[in-house]
C-alpha positions in Angstrom: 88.5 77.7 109.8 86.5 80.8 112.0 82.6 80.7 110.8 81.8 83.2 108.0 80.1 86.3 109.4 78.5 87.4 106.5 75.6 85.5 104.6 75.8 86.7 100.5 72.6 87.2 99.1 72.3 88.1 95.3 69.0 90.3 94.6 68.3 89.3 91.1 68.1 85.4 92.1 65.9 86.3 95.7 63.3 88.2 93.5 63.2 85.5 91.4 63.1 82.5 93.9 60.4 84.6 96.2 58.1 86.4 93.4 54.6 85.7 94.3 55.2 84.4 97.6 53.5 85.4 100.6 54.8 88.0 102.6 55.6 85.3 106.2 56.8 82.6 103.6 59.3 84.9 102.5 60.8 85.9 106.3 60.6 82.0 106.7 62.4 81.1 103.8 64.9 83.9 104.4 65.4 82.4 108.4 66.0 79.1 106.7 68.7 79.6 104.2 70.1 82.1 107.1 70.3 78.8 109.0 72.1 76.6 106.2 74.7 79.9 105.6 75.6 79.3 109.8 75.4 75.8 110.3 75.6 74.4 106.4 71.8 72.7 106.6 68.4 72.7 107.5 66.8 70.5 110.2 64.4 68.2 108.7 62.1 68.2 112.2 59.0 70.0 112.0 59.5 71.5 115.5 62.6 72.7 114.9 62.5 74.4 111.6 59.2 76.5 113.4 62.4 77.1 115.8 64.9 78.5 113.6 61.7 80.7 111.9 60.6 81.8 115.5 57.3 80.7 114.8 54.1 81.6 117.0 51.3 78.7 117.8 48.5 80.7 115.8 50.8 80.6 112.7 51.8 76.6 112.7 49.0 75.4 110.7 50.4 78.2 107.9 53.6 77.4 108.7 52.7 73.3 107.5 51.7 74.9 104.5 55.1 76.8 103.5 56.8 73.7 104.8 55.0 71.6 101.8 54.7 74.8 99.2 58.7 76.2 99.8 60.7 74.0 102.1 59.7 70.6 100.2 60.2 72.5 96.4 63.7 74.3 97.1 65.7 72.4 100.0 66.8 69.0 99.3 68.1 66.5 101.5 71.7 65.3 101.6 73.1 62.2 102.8 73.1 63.0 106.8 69.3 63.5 106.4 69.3 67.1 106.7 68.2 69.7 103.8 69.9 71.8 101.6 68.7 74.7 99.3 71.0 74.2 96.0 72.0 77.3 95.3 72.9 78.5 99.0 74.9 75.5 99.0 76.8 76.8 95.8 77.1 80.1 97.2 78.5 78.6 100.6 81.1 76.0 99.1 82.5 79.0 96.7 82.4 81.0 99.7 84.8 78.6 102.1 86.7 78.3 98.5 87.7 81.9 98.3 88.0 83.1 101.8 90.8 79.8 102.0 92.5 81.0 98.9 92.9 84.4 101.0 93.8 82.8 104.5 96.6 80.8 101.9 97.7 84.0 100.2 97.7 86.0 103.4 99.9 83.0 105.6 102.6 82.7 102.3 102.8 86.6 102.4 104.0 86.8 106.3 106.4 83.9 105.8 108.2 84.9 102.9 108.5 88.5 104.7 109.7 86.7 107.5 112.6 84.9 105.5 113.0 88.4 104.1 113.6 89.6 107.4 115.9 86.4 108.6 118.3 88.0 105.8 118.2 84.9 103.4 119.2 85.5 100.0 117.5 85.7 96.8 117.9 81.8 95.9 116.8 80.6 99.0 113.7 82.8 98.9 113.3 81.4 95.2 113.0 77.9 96.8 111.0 78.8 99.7 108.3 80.2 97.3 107.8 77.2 95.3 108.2 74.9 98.4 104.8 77.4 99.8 102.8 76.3 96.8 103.0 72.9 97.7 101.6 73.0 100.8 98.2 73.6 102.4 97.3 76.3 104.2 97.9 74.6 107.9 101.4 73.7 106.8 101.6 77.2 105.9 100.3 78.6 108.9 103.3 76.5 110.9 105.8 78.4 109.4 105.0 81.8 110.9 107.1 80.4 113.8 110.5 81.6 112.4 112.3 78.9 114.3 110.1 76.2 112.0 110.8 78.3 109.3 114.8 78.5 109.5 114.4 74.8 109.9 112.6 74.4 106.6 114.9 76.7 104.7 117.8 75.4 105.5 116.9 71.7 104.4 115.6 73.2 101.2 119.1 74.6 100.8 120.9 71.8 101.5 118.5 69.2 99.5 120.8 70.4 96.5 123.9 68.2 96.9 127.0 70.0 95.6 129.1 67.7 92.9 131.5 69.8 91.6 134.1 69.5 94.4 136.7 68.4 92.1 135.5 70.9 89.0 137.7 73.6 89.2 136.7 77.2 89.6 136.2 78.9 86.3 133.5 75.7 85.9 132.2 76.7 89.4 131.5 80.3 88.2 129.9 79.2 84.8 127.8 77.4 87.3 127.3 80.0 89.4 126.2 82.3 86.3 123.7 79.5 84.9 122.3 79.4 88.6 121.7 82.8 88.7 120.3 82.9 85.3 117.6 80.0 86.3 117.0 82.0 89.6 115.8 85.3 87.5 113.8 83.4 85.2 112.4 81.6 88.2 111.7 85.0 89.7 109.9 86.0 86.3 107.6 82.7 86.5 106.5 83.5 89.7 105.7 87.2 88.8 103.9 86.1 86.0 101.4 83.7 87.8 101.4 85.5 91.0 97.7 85.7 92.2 96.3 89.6 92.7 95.5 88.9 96.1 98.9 87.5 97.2 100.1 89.6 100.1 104.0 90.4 98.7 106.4 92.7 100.3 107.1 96.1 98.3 110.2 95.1 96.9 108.6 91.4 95.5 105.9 94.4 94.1 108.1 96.4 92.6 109.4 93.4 90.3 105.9 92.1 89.9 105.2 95.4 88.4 108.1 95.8 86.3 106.2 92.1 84.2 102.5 94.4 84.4 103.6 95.3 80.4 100.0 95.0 79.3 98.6 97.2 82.4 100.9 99.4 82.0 100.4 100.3 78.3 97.0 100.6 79.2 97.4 102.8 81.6 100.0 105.0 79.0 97.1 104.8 76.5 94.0 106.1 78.9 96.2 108.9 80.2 97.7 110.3 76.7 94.3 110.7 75.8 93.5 113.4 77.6 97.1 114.2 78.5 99.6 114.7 75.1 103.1 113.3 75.5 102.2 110.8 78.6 104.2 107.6 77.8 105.8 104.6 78.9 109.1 106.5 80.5 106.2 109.1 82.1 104.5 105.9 83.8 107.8 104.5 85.2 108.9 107.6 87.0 105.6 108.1 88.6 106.1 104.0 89.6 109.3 104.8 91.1 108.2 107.4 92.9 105.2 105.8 94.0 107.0 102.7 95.5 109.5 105.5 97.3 106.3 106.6 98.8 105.1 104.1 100.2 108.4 102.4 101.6 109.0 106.0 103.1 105.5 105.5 104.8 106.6 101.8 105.9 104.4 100.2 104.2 106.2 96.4 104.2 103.3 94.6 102.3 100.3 94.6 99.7 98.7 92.9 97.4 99.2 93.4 93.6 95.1 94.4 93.5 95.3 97.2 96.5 98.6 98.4 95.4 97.2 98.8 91.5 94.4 100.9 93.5 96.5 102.9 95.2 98.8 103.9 92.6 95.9 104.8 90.0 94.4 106.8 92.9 97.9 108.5 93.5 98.6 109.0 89.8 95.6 111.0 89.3 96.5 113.5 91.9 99.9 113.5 90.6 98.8 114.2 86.8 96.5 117.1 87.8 99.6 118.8 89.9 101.6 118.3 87.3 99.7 119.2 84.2 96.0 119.2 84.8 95.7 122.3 86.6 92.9 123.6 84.6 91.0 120.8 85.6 89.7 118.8 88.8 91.2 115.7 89.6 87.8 114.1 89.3 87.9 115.1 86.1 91.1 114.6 84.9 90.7 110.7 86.3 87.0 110.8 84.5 88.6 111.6 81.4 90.7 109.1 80.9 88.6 106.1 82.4 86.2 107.4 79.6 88.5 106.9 76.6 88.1 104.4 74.1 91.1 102.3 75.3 89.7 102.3 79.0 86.5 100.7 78.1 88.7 97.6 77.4 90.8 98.0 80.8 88.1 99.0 83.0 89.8 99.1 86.6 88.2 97.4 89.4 
């Protein structure tokens, strides 16, 4: 995994950890913790912490001092002898935690648009998705070559040894009715747990959506506030359209959390052309995010 480029700092917790310090303790302690973001600790040599802090010969003797008044009282050292400030740590291990959880959702995403795209049906995508959650994010990553991936699918298929060669047919299409039943309620599973930041493809979206019950009646109670006679059928028009939209501007995948953005964004517009002329769009949008029921769904 590629080095983070970004260090996060949270305000309330640097005001706190630095009140009262001196103004050069505080650009040291900053170049420190900078250090532990890139390289995950702190040097415990003398010579080379005044390194990393770009220290000057007149200001070593000082610099002693903030190594026994900060760097002793917030770094600790770990096991390879090297120091660690606690809470950067925290921030840092929650960091590599999330940013994998996207490289994970991201890789699943372009291989299950890529089965998509090899034209496998709806029960083999079924099994594909469940086989993704059980591997790591390398395995993942393999299947982006689609000769892998045909590979992979195809033993997934035929894992499921077929009994019923002597049954005869009306029992094979029973079957084939109970399979199909297990395969929609497998679909509906995997709606329902489906992490916001999953890359899907728009048509994986649109049935993802058609589970967002609670959204969706939050969205019919914000809007009928300040707009009589909005309801549920209202909401799944403007969804149909919406998803028309965007296929018609070839969009092929989102996540559930952008496309929620985009549609609220696109709703508002919609709502003001519709019936909201004698207000702005900001308003009309301010409206409703002000309304009793939205302080319970606020939108992020």
């Amino acid at each position: 995994m590629s080095k983070d480029p970004a260090a996060l700092v949270y305000i309330a917790q640097w005001i706190s950890a630095t009140n009262g310090m001196k103004s050069e303790y505080r650009a040291w302690y900053f170049d420190l913790l900078l250090h532990q973001f890139d390289n995950g600790s702190v040097p415990t040599d003398l010579d080379e912490m005044a390194g990393i802090c770009r220290v000057r010969p007149s200001e070593f003797e000082r610099f002693n001092q903030f190594v026994n008044q900060v760097v002793n009282q917030k770094f600790n050292q770990n096991e390879n002898q090297r120091l660690e400030n606690d809470f950067a740590k925290d921030v840092i291990q929650k960091r590599k935690s999330y940013k994998k959880g996207k490289d994970r959702s991201s890789a699943m995403g372009v291989v299950v648009r890529y089965a998509i795209e090899l034209g496998f049906n709806k029960a083999d995508i079924s099994k594909l998705k469940k086989h993704l959650y059980d591997l790591d994010t390398e395995q993942i990553i393999e299947l982006k070559n689609k000769e892998k991936l045909k590979e992979v699918v195809n033993q997934l298929v035929n894992q499921k040894v077929n009994l019923l060669i002597d049954i005869d047919k009306d029992e094979d299409v029973n079957n084939n009715k109970d399979e199909e039943e297990n395969f929609e309620k497998s679909e509906k599973l995997l709606s329902i747990v489906v992490d916001p930041e999953t890359l899907l493809s728009i048509s994986d979206l649109e049935k993802q959506f058609k589970n967002e019950v609670t959204w969706k009646e939050s969205l019919c109670r914000n809007f009928s506030e300040v707009r009589k006679g909005f309801n549920m059928e209202n909401l799944e028009n403007y969804l149909e359209q919406f998803f028309k939209l965007i296929k018609g501007d070839g969009e092929e995948c989102k996540t559930v959390k952008d496309t929620k953005k985009h549609f609220n964004r696109w709703l508002k517009i919609e709502i003001q052309k519709t019936d909201g002329k004698d207000k702005t769009n900001t308003e009309v949008f301010s409206e409703a995010m002000q309304s009793e029921t939205a302080k319970q769904f606020k939108f992020k």
